[in-house]
C-alpha positions, 0 to 999 in steps of 0.5 A: 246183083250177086249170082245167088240172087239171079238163081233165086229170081230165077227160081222164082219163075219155076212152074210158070207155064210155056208161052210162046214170047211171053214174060209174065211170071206165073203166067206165061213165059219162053226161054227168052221171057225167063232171061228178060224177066231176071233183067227186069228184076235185077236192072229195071227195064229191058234193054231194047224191044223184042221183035215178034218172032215164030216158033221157027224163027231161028231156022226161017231166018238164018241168023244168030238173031239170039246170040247177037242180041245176048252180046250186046246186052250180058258179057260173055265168058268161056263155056267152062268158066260158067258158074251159077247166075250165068246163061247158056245158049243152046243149038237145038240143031247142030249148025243151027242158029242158037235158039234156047237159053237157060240159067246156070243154077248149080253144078249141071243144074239149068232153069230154062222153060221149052216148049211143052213144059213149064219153067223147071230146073233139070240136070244138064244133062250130055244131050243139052251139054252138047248142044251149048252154043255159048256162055254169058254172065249177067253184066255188073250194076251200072252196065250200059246196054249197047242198045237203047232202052226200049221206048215205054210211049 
């Protein structure tokens, strides 16, 4: 899939309302709903299994739960290399876990969905840039997961 139709699948999400772990377009979706329902348009089913997990999970367990989980499955690339099609993932708190994710959609443009709004494409404005933890590309067709698909039984 090129980077011009992640963009548009993920425009396809703007204006699906917050909700904590959901994925469902129009429905309800967090940051890393919007991410997993672009992978299902693009490759089929998810990767693996997301766990439960609390709004503070990040900060409770310490760890780059996020980041870890978006190596194994996008390639990731220099911050400054990110073009369209590719996500960031963000600390919200310096030091902190990185715990949000968005796609890039043009020149400073995310499409990321936080907590009290609904999925939008906003500037990337300083106060997000700062906070950019890492960058991933979307894998080419035919990538294999390092993890094992999901069990659907």
């Amino acid at each position: 899939m090129s980077r011009v139709q992640i963009v548009e699948a993920a425009r396809s999400w703007i204006g699906t309302p917050y909700r904590h772990q959901a994925s469902v377009k129009q429905v309800g979706t967090d940051c890393l709903g919007l991410i997993r329902g672009i992978w299902r348009d693009v490759y089929g089913e998810e990767p693996e299994s997301v766990p439960a997990y609390t709004p503070d999970w990040a900060e409770a367990l310490k760890q780059d739960t996020l980041l870890d989980a978006a190596r194994r499955h996008l390639k990731e690339i220099p911050i400054s290399a990110a073009q369209p099609g590719d996500v960031f993932l963000f600390r919200m708190g310096l030091g902190h876990p990185a715990k949000h994710c968005a796609v890039v959609s043009g020149a400073d443009r995310i499409i990321h969905a936080y907590w009290g709004k609904a999925v939008c494409e906003t500037r990337l404005v300083p106060w997000w840039q700062r906070r950019i933890a890492a960058a991933f590309a979307f894998p080419e067709p035919g990538f294999t997961s390092s993890a094992r698909p999901c069990d659907r039984g």
